[in-house]
C-alpha positions in Angstrom: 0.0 0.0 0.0 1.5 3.0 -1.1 1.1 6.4 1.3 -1.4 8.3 -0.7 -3.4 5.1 0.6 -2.7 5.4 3.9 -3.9 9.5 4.1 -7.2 7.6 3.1 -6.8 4.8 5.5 -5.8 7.7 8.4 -9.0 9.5 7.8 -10.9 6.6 8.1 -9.1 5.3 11.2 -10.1 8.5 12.3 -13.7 8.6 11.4 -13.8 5.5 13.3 -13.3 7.0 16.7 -9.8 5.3 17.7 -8.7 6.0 21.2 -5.5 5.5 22.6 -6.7 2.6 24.5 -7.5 0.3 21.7 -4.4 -0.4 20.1 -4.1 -4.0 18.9 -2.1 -6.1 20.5 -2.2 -9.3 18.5 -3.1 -9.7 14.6 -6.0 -9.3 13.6 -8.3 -11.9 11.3 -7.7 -14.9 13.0 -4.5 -16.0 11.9 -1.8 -16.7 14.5 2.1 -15.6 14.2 4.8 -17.7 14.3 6.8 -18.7 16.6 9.3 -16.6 18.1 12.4 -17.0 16.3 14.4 -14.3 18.9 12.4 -12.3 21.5 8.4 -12.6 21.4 7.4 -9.0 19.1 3.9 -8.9 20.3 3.1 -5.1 21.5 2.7 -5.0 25.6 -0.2 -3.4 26.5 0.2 0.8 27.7 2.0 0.8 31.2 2.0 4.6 32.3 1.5 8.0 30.8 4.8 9.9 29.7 4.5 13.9 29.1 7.0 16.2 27.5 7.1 19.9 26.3 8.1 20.8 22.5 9.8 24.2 22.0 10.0 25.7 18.2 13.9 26.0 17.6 13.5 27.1 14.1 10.0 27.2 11.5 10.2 27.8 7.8 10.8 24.9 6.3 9.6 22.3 3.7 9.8 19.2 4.5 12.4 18.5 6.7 13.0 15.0 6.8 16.6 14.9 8.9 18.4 16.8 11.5 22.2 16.1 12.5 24.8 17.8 14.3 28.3 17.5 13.5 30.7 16.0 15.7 32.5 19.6 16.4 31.6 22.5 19.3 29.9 24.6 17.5 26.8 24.1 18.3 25.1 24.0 15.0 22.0 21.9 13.8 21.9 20.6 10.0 18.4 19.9 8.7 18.2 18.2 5.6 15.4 19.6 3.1 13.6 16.4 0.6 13.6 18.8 -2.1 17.2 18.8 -2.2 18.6 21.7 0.6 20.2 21.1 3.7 20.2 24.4 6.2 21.8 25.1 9.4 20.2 26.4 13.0 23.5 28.5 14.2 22.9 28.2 18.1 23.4 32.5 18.0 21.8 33.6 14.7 19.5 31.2 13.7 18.9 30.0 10.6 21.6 30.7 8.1 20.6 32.7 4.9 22.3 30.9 2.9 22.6 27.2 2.3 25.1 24.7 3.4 24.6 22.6 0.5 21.9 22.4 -2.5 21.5 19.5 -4.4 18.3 20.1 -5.9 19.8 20.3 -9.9 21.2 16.6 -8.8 17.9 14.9 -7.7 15.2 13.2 -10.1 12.0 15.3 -10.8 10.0 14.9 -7.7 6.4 15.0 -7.6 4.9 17.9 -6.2 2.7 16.3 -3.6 3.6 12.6 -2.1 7.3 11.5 -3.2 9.7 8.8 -1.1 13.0 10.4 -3.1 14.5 12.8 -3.2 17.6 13.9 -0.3 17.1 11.8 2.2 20.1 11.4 4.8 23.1 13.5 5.6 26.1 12.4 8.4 29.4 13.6 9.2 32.6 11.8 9.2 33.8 11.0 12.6 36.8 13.4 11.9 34.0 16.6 10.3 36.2 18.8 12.5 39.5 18.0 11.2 38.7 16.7 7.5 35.8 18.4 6.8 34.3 15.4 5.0 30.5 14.6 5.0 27.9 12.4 3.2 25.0 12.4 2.3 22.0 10.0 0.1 20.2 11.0 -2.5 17.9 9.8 -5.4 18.8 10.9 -9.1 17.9 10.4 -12.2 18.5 6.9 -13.7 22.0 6.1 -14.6 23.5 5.1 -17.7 23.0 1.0 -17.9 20.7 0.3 -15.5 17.8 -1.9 -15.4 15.6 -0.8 -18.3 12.9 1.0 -17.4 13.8 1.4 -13.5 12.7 4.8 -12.2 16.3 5.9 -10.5 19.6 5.7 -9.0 20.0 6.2 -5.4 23.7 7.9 -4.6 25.6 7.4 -1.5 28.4 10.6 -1.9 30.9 12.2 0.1 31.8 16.4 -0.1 33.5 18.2 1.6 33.4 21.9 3.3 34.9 25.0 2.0 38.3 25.7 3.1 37.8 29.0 4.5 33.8 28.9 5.4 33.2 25.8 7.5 28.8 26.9 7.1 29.1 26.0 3.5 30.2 22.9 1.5 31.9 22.9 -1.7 29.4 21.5 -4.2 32.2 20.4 -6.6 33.7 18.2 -4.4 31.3 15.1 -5.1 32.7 11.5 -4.7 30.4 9.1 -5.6 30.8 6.1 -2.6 28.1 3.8 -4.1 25.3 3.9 -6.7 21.9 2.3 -6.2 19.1 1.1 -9.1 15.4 0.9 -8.1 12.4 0.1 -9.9 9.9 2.0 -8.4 9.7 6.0 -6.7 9.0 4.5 -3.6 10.7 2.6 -0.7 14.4 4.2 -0.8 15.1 3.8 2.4 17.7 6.7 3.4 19.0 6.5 6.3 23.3 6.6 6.6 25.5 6.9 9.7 28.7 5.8 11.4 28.8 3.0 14.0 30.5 2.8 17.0 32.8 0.9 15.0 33.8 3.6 12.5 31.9 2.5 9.5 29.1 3.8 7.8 25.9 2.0 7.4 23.4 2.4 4.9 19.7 2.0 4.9 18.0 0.9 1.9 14.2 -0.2 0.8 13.0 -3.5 -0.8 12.5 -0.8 -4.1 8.6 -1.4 -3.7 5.9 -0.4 -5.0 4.3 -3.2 -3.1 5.0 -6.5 -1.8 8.8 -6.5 -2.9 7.8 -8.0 -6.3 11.4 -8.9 -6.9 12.0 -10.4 -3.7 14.9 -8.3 -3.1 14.8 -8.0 0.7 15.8 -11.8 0.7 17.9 -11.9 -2.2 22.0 -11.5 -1.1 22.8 -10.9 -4.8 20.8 -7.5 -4.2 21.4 -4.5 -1.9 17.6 -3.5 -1.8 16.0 -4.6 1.2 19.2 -4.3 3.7 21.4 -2.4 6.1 24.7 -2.1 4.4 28.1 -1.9 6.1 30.9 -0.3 4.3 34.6 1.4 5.5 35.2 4.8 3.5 38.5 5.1 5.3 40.4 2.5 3.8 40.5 2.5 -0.2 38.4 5.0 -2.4 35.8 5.1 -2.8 34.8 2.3 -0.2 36.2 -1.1 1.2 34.3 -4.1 2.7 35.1 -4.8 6.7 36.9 -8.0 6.9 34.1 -8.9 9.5 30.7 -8.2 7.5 28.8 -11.5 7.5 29.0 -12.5 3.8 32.3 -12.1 3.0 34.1 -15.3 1.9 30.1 -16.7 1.7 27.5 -16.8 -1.0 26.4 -12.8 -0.8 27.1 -9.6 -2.2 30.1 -8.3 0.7 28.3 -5.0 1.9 25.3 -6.4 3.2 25.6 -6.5 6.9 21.7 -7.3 7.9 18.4 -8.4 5.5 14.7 -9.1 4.8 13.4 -5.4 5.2 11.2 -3.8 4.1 11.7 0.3 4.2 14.1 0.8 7.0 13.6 4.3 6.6 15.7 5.6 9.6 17.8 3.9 12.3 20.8 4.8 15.2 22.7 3.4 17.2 22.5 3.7 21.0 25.3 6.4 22.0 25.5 4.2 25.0 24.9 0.4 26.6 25.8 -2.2 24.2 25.1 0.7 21.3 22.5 -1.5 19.7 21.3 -0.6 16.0 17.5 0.0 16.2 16.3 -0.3 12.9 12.2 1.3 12.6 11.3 -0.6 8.9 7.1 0.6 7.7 5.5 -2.0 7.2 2.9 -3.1 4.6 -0.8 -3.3 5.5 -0.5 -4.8 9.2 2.3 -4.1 11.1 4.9 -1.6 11.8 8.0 -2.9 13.6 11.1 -2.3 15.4 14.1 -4.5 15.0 17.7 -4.7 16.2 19.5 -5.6 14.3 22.5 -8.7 14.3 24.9 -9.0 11.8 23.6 -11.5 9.3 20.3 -11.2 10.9 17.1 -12.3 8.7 14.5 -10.2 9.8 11.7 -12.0 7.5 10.3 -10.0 4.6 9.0 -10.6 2.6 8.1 -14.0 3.1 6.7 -11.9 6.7 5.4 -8.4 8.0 6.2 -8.3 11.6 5.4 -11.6 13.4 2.6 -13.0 10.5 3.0 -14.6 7.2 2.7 -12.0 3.8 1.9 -13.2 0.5 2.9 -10.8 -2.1 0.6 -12.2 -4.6 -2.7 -11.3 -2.2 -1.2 -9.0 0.6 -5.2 -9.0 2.0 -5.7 -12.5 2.4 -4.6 -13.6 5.8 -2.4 -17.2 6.5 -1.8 -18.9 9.3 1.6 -20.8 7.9 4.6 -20.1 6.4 8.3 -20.8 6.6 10.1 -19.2 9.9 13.6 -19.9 8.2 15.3 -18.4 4.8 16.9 -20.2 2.4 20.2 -20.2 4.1 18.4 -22.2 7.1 18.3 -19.0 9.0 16.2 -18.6 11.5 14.0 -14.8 11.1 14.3 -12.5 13.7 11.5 -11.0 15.4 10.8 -7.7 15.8 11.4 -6.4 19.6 8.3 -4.4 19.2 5.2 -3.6 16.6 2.1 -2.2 16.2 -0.9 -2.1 13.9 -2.9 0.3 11.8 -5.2 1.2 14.7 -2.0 2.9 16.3 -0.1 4.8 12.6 0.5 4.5 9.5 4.3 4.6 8.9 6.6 4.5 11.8 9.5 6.9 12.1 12.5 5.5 13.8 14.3 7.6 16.4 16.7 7.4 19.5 17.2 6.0 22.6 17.8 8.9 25.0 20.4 9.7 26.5 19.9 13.0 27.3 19.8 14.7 30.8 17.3 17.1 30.7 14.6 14.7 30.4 15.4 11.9 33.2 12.5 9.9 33.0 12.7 9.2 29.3 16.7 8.1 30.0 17.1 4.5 28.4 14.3 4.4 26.6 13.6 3.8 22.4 11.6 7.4 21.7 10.0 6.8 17.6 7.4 8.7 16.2 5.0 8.0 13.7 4.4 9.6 10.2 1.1 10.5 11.2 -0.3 9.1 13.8 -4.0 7.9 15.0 -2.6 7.8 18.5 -0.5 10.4 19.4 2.6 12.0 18.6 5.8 10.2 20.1 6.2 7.1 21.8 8.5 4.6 23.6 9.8 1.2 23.5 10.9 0.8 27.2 13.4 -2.8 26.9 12.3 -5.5 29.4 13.6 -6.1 32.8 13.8 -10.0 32.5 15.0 -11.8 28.9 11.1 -13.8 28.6 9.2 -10.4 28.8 8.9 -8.1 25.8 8.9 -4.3 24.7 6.8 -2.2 26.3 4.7 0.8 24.0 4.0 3.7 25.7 2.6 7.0 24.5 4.3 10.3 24.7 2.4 13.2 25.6 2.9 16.5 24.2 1.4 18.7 26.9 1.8 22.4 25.5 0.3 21.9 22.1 -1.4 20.0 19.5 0.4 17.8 16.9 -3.7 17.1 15.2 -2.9 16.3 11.3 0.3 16.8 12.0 3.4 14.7 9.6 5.9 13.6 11.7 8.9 13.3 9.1 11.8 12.6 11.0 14.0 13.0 14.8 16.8 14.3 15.5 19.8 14.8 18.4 21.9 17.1 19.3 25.7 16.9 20.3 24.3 16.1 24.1 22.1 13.9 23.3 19.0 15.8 23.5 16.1 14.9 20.8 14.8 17.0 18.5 11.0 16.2 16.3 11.1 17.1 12.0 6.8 18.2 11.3 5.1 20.1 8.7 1.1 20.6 8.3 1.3 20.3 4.7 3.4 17.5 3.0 4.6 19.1 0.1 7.4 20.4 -1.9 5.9 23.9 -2.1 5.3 24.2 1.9 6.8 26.6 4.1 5.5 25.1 7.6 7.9 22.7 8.7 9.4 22.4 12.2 12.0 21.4 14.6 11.0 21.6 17.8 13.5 20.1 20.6 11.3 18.2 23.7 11.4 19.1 27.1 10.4 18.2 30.1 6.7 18.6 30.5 6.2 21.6 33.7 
C-alpha cells in the first residue's frame, strides 16, 4: 500500500473513533504468528503515561525529513530539506541565509505532492572537524545501464566543506561512494550513519511499490531490502570490513543485515551495548522495530512483523509459512510492533540519552508519520529476557500535533532529541518544524 493510501486509511481510522486505549495487541483476522524465532514481538499493553514539552527552535521549512549535528563545538544543527537543501540552526543567529549545500539540480524530478525520493540522509565523518568530509544520500535520475525501465539511481556521496567557510560545502567536491538502481519512486530507504565501529551503514528499501515484487529484501545478490556496512577510510571510494557477514560466503560483501522492508531511519544507541535500532514501515499490518544482528534475517518478505505476507494477495490472511530463509536461518522477530489502529508509517528515532529529560533516560523514543494515537512514543526494553517491549505514549502537553506529519527526529551533540513536522506535505510548503522536547512543567 502505497502512502497516498494510507492518508485515506488515516481519515478513516479517524472517522472510526480510535482511542488510545485500543491499540491491537495481536493480529487481527484470525491468523496466528509464528513462533518466536528471537524475543516474542507482540506489543505489551500501555503501562504509564509519559508527558514532555516541545519548544520551536526554528520554523520555515519544507519538509524536513533529517536533522544532525556535526561532531565539532559549535553548536550547530543541519536539517536536511527532501527537495534537495540542507540548512543550518546557528545556536546565535538562527537559521543561516544561505545554504550549506543544495542538491536540488542533482535529484530526479519529484512530484509535487507525495514523493519517497528525493535527499534523504546527511552524516558527518567522525573526523568533520578536522577533514571536513561529509555524506550524504540522494535519489537521481537513472544512470546510464541500468535496469531498463527502473525509475532511478540512489547515490551514497561524500563532499567536503569549504576551506575557509566551514557553514558552507563545496558542491564540486562530489565522490560518488556507491550507486543504487530501483524500480519503483518508492521505498528508498535513506537512512546513513557511522557506527561505534567507525563504518558507515546504509539504509536501503525492498524498491517497492508493493509487496517487494522482486524479492529483493531476501535476495544476497541485491542491496535492496538491507542495512549495508561499508569502510570509507580505507580504499576509495569504499572497502568491505573483513568482519561483515558474507564475505568469503555466498552474498554480495556490503550487506551487513536483511529481509526489510523500508528501514527508513535507524541509530545506534550512544550508550549500553550501542544496539542498531532499525524502525522498517511495514505493509498493511504491522509496523516494527528491529535490532539488528549482523547476518540477521528479519523475514520479509516471506513476513510483515510476526505474521505470514503473500505478495501475490497481501489481504488474504495465512496462518503458515516458513520461519527460516533459504540459508536455514532462523527470522528474527521484531522487539516491538504495532498495527494500523495505532499509525501509519513508523518513524524511527533514538534511545535517550539526554539529561534534561530523566524519566525518558534509556528508553527507544519513535514517532509515527502521522499518527492515530499520538505524537511520540517509547519502547521501554524489558527487565527480565522472557518479557517483551513495552509501548507507551508520549504526551505533548503544551500543544497540538492534530494532522500533524511527523517526518523525522533528530539529536543534538548532548544527546537531547529533536522532532522534524510540517502541516502540509509538500514540496511547495513553508511550515515545517523542529521543535526540541522538554520536560513537561
Amino acid at each position: 500500500m502505497n502512502k497516498v493510501s494510507r492518508i485515506f486509511l488515516f481519515e478513516l481510522l479517524f472517522l472510526a473513533g480510535c482511542t488510545t486505549n485500543n491499540i491491537a495487541t495481536t493480529p487481527t483476522g484470525g491468523h496466528e504468528p509464528l513462533p518466536a524465532a528471537a524475543q516474542t514481538a507482540t506489543l505489551a499493553p500501555q503501562e504509564e503515561t509519559l508527558s514532555v514539552n516541545a519548544e520551536v527552535i526554528a520554523s520555515g521549512f519544507t519538509v524536513p525529513v533529517a536533522l544532525v549535528s556535526p561532531p565539532d563545538t559549535s553548536g550547530r544543527l543541519f536539517v536536511v530539506e527532501q527537495g534537495g537543501i540542507i540548512k543550518i540552526i546557528d545556536p546565535q543567529y538562527g537559521i543561516l541565509p544561505e545554504p550549506f549545500l543544495d542538491l536540488r539540480e542533482r535529484l530526479i524530478d519529484l512530484r509535487t505532492g507525495y514523493d519517497e525520493r528525493g535527499l534523504l540522509g546527511l552524516v558527518f565523518h567522525p573526523e568533520f572537524e578536522k577533514n571536513g568530509r561529509f555524506f550524504v544520500y540522494y535519489t537521481a535520475p537513472l544512470r546510464e545501464n541500468a535496469p531498463e525501465d527502473w525509475d532511478h539511481t540512489n547515490y551514497i556521496s561524500e563532499f567536503g566543506v569549504l576551506e575557509n567557510n566551514v557553514n558552507l560545502a563545496n558542491p564540486d567536491s562530489e565522490k560518488v561512494i556507491l550507486q543504487i538502481d530501483q524500480p519503483y519512486y518508492s521505498h528508498d530507504g535513506g537512512q546513513i550513519a557511522f557506527g561505534p565501529d567507525g563504518y558507515l551503514y546504509i539504509g536501503t528499501g525492498d524498491g517497492g511499490p508493493g509487496g517487494d515484487p522482486y524479492h529483493h529484501a531476501q535476495s544476497l545478490e541485491s542491496l535492496l531490502g538491507k542495512i549495508l556496512r561499508i569502510d570509507v577510510d580505507l580504499q576509495s571510494p569504499y572497502a568491505i570490513p573483513a568482519d561483515n557477514p558474507f564475505v568469503g560466503e555466498d552474498g554480495l560483501d556490503e550487506i551487513y543485515a536483511y529481509g526489510l522492508r523500508q528501514p527508513y531511519r535507524f541509530s545506534f544507541d550512544s550508550a549500553g551495548s550501542h544496539e542498531l535500532f532499525v524502525a522498517d514501515v511495514g505493509h498493511d499490518l504491522w509496523e516494527e522495530i528491529n535490532i539488528i544482528s549482523p547476518g540477521g534475517n528479519y523475514g520479509w518478505n516471506v513476513r510483515e512483523g510476526t505474521d505470514c505476507f503473500k505478495p501475490k494477495d497481501a489481504t488474504e490472511l495465512f496462518s503458515t509459512c516458513a520461519d527460516i530463509g533459504s540459508r536455514g536461518e532462523a527470522f528474527i522477530n521484531p522487539i516491538l510492533q504495532y498495527d494500523r489502529k495505532a499509525g501509519l508509517a513508523v518513524i524511527g528515532g533514538f534511545v535517550y540519552r539526554g539529561e534534561a529529560i530523566p524519566y525518558l533516560y534509556g528508553r527507544y523514543i519513535f514517532a509515527d508519520w502521522l499518527s492515530t494515537k499520538g505524537t511520540l512514543f517509547t519502547a521501554t526494553p524489558p527487565q527480565t529476557e522472557n518479557q517483551t517491549w513495552a509501548m507507551n505514549e508520549v504526551k505533548i502537553a503544551n500543544m497540538s500535533f492534530r494532522g500533524t506529519y511527523v517526518l523525522g527526529l533528530g539529536t543534538d551533540k548532548i544527546n537531547e532529541i529533536y522532532l522534524l513536522t510540517t502541516r502540509t506535505y509538500n514540496l511547495q510548503s513553508k511550515d515545517g518544524q523542529v521543535l526540541k522536547l522538554t520536560p513537561a512543567q
